[in-house]
C-alpha positions as CSV (number, residue, x, y, z in Angstrom):
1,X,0.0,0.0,0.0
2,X,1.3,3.5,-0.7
3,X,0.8,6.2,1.6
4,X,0.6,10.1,0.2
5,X,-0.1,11.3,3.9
6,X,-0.3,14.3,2.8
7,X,-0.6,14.9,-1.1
8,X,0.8,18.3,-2.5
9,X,-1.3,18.4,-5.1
10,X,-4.4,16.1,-5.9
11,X,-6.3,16.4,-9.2
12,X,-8.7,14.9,-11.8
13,X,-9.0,15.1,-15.3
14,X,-9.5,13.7,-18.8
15,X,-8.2,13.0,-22.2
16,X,-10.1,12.4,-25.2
17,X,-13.2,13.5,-27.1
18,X,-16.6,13.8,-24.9
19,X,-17.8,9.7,-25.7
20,X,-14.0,8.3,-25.8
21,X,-12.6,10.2,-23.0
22,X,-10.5,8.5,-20.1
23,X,-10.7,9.4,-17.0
24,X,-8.0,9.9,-14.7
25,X,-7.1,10.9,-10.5
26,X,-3.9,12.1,-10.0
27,X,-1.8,13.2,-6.9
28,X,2.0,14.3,-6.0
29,X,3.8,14.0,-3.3
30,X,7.5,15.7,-3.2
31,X,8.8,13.5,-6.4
32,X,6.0,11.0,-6.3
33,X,3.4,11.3,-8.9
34,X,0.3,8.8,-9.2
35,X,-1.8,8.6,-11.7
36,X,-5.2,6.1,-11.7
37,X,-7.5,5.0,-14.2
38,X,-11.0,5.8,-13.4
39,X,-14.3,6.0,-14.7
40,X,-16.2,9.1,-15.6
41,X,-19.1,7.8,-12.9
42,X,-16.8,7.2,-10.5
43,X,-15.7,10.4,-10.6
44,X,-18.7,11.7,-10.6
45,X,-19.9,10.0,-7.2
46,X,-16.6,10.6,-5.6
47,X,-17.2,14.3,-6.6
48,X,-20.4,14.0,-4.9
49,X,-19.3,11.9,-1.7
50,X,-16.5,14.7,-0.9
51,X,-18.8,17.5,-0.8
52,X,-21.9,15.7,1.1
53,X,-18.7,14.0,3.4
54,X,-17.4,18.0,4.0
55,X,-20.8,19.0,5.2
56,X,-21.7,15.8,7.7
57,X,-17.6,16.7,9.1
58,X,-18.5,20.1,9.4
59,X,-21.6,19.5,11.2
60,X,-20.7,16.8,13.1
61,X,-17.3,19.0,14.2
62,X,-18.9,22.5,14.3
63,X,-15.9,24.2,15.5
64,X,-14.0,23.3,12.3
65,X,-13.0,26.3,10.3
66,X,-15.0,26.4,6.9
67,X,-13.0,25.2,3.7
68,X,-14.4,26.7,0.4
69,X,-14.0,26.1,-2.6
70,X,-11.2,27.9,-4.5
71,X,-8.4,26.7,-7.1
72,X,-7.7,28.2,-10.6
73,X,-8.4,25.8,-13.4
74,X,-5.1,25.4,-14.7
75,X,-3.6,23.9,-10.8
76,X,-5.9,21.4,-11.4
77,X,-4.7,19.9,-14.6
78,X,-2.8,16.9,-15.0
79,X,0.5,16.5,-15.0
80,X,2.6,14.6,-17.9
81,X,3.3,11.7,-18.2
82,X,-0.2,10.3,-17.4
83,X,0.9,6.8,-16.9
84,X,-1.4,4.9,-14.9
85,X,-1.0,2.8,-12.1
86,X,-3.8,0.8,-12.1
87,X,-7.5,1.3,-13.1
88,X,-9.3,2.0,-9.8
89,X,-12.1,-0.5,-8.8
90,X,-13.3,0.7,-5.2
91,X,-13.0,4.5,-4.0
92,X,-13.8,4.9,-0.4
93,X,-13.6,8.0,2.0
94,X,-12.4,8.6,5.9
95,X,-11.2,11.4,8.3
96,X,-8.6,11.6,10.5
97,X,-9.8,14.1,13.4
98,X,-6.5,14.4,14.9
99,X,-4.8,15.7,11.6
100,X,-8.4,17.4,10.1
101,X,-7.5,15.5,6.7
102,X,-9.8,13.5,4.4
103,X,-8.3,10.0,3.6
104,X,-9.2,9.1,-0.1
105,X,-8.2,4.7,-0.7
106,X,-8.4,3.3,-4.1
107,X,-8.3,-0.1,-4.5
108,X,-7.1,-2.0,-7.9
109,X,-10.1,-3.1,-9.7
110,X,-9.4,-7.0,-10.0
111,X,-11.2,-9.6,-12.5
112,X,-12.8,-11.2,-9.8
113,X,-16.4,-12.4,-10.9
114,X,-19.0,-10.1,-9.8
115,X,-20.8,-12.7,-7.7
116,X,-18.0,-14.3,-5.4
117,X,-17.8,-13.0,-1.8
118,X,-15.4,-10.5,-1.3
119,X,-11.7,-11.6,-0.2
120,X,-10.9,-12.1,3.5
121,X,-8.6,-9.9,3.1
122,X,-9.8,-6.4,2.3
123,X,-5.8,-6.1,1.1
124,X,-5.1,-8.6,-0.2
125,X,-1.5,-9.5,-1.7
126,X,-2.7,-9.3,-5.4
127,X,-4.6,-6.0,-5.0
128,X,-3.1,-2.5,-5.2
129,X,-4.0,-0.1,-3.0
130,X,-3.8,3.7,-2.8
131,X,-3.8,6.3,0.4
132,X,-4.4,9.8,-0.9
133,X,-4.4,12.2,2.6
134,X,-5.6,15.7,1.8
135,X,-7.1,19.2,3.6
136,X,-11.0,19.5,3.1
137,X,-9.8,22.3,1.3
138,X,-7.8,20.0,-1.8
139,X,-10.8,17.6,-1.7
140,X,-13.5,20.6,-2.2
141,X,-11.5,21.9,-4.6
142,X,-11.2,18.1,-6.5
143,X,-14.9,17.5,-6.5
144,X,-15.5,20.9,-8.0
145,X,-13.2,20.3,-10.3
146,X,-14.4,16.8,-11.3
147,X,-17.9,18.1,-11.7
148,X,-16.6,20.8,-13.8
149,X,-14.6,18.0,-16.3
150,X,-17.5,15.7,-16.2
151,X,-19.8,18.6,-17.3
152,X,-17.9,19.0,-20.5
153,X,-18.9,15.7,-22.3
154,X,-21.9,15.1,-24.4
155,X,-25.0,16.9,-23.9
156,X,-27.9,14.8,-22.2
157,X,-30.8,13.9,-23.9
158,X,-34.0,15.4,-22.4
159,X,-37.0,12.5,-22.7
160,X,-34.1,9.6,-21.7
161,X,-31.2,11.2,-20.0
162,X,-28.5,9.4,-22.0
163,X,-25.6,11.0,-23.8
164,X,-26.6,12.3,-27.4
165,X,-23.5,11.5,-29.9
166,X,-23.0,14.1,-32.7
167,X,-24.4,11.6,-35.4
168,X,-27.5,11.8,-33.5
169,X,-29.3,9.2,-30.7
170,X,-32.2,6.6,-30.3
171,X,-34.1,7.7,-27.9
172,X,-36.3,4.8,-26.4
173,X,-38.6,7.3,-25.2
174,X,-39.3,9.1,-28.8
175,X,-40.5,5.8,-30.1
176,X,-36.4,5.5,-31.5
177,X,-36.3,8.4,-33.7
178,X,-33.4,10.0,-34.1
179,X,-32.8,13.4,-32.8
């Protein structure tokens, strides 16, 4: 397991045309850069979990000072070369009270069949996993960042909410015409 406790930087992005783009979380620590495959949903839900995590925290722990949301677009880019390490299976998030930093594991997706029982192990030997430690502040900051990546793709479709390609899309809901 590697431990970036704490990151200097941590960031999302994307390569690719909106319908082929990859997804990718990224985070340094003094030489250390990892990259991770991810997919745009994940993203998307770890976007959401940081902010609705921030808010229970800062709730639960009134007396902590507010973080906000603030970064310039271009700090938030990813860094060359965007080699991953492994394509992320399970994102999961914690809080260390003592430090006031947001824990952030990813676990290596595996080819295990989808109905087995999970390992014994949570860690096991053949699995990689990932420790990203990070202010409230850098994790605001991701998920606004994500949500503003993930906003860029294709536009949804109103009647179905899937993606609409630019040669057009069947819409289930309009019978199949395309629109």
């Amino acid at each position: 397991m590697d431990d970036f406790n704490p990151v200097d930087r941590i960031c999302a992005g994307c390569e690719g045309e909106p319908g082929q783009r990859v997804f990718y979380l990224q985070a340094r620590k003094d030489r250390e850069l990892v990259t991770l495959l991810c997919e745009k949903f994940q993203m998307q839900q770890l976007a959401a979990g940081i902010t609705k995590f921030v808010d229970e925290l800062q709730a639960r722990f009134g007396e902590l000072p507010a973080a906000i949301t603030d970064f310039e677009e271009t700090e938030m880019e990813l860094e060359q070369p965007i080699e991953p390490r492994f394509r992320a299976g399970q994102l999961g998030l914690g809080y260390d009270e003592a430090e006031d930093l947001l824990v952030l594991v990813a676990q290596e997706l595996t080819d295990d069949a989808p109905n087995q029982d999970p390992p014994a192990e949570p860690e096991s030997a053949d699995r990689q996993t990932v420790r990203f430690w990070a202010t409230r502040q850098q994790m605001l900051n991701l998920a606004a960042h994500i949500s503003l990546v993930a906003s860029r793709g294709r536009p949804v479709c109103g009647n179905c909410l899937q993606p609409i390609d630019p040669a057009g899309h069947f819409c289930p809901r309009r019978n199949g015409f395309k629109h």
